[in-house]
N, C-alpha and C positions, 0 to 999 in steps of 0.2 A: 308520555310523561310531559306535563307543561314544568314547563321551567321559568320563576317569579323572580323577584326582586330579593322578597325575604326568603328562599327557597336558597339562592345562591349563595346568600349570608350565612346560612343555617349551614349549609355546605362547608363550611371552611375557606371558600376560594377568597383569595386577596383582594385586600377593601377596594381599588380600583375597578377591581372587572363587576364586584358586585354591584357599586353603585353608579356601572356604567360612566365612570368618569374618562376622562381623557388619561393621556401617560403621566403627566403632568402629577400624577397621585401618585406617591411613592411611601411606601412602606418602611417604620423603622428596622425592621427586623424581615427576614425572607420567609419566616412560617403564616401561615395563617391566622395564628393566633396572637398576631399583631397587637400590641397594646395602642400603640400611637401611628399618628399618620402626618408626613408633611406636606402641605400643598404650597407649590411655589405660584401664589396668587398677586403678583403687584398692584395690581390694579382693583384687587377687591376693594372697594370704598362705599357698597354701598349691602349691605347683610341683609338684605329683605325681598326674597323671590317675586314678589308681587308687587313691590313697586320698581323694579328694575327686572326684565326679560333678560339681560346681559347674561352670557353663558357663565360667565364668570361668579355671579351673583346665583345662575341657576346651580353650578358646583358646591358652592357652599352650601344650598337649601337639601340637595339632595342630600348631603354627609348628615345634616342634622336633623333634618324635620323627616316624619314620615308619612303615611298617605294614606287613604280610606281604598285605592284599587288601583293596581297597574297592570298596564297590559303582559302577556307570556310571550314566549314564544313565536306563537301562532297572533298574536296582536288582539287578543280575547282576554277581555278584563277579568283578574283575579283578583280576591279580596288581600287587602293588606292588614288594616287595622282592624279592617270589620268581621266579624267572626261568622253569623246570619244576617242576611235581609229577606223580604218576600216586598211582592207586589200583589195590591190587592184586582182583585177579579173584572173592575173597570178600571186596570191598568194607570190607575191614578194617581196613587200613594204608595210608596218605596217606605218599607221601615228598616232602620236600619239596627243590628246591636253590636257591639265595641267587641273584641276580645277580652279575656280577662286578663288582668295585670298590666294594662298599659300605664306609662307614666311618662312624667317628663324629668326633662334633667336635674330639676330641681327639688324631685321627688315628693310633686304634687302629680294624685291620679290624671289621665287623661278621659275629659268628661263628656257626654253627650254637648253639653251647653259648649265646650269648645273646639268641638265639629260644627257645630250652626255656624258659631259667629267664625269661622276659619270659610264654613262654604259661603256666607255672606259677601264676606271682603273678599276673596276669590273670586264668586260672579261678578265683580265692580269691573275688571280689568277688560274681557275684549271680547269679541263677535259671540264665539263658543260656549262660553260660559254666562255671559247676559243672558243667552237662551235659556237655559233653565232662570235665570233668576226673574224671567218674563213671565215663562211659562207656570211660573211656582203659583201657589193660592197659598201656602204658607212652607216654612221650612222652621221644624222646632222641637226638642228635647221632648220624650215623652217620658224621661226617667233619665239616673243618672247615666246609664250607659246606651240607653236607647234613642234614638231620634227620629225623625221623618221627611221627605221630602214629600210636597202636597201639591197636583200638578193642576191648572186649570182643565188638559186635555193632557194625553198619554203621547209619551215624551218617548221611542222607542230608542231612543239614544243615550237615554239618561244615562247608565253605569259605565259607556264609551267614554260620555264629556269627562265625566269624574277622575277616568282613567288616564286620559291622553291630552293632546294640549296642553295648555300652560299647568304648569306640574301643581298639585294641591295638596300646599304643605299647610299640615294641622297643629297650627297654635296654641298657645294657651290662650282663654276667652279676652284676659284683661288686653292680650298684645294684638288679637283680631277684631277685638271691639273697637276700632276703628277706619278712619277711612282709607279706602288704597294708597291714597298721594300722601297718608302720609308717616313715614317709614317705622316700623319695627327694628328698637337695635338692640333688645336683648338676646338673641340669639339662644333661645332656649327649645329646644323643640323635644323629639323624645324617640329619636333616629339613632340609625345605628353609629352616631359617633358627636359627642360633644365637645363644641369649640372650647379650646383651651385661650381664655384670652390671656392668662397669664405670660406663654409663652408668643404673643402674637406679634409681629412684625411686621407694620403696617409700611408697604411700599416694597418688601423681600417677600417675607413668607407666614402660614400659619399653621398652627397645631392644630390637631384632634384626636382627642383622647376616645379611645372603644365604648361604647358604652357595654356594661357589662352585663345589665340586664335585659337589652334586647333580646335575647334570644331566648328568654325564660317564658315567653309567650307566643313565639312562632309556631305554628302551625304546619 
């Protein structure tokens, strides 16, 4: 049995182990059906995974954004938001399609158009992921849930990069349609826990509220 990201969620196990955070994530409550979570973050100042690597910065991306595939277990990319892909027969062209029901915090659908423009500004940042956006001859929406990746030559690593390396949190289009340097601070993603700014404490600590409908579309 491979064991995921969303698999562990889905599980009930405490929001820390599942989203691989440090201890530093502590639970309001000891069940797992934790409504809130406190993370004693001081130094968070800067909310956007991709222009800052900072672990600190990567903690908070993790709680709230989600991802197109992460590795198990075994270090073998599993799908997260994506429900099917195929590769075609010259190994060229990756299609991908969404799961159904995905959404974001703000309970706007989450769309193929904001998969492009999220792996766009993602390949900007560094060695690993330039490579596909080198390699690309296009990357683009062929429908609302569907999209592709379009490779000059066959890329046998593709679903690896996606997976591992700099984490690939999926935006909404208006806050990835930009460029890397320059930061994202809405904080809205459509991960298993949204920031509560109300409650936020910049320089102590932050909130995050469960989201409730993540798990209505786990697989």
């Amino acid at each position: 049995m491979t064991i995921t990201r969303r698999s562990l969620i889905k599980s009930g196990i405490v929001a820390g182990a599942a989203l691989s955070l440090p201890s530093i994530l502590r639970a309001q409550t000891s069940s797992g059906e934790a409504r809130t979570v406190g993370m004693v973050m001081s130094d968070l100042t800067v909310y956007d995974p991709i222009l800052s690597t900072a672990d600190i910065t990567s903690m908070h991306g993790l709680a709230i954004y989600d991802t197109l595939f992460a590795l198990d277990s075994k270090l073998v990319p599993q799908p997260q938001m994506v429900a099917n892909w195929k590769v075609s027969e010259d190994k060229k062209t990756y299609t991908f399609e969404l799961r159904d029901g995905l959404g974001f915090h703000d309970g706007a659908p989450v769309t193929a158009a904001d998969c492009v423009a999220s792996i766009r500004r993602w390949g900007q940042v560094d060695a690993g992921e330039k490579l596909i956006i080198e390699r690309a001859s296009d990357i683009a929406k062929t429908g609302e849930k569907t999209f592709t990746i379009a490779l000059k030559e066959p890329l046998g690593i593709l679903l690896d990069s996606l997976a591992e390396g700099l984490y690939l949190p999926i935006m909404r289009e208006k806050d990835a349609d930009r460029p890397a340097t320059e930061q994202v601070t809405s904080a809205i993603g459509s991960g298993p826990f949204k920031f509560n700014k109300d409650l936020a404490k910049p320089g102590a600590s932050f909130t995050y509220d469960r989201n409730e409908q993540y798990g209505n579309y786990m697989g």
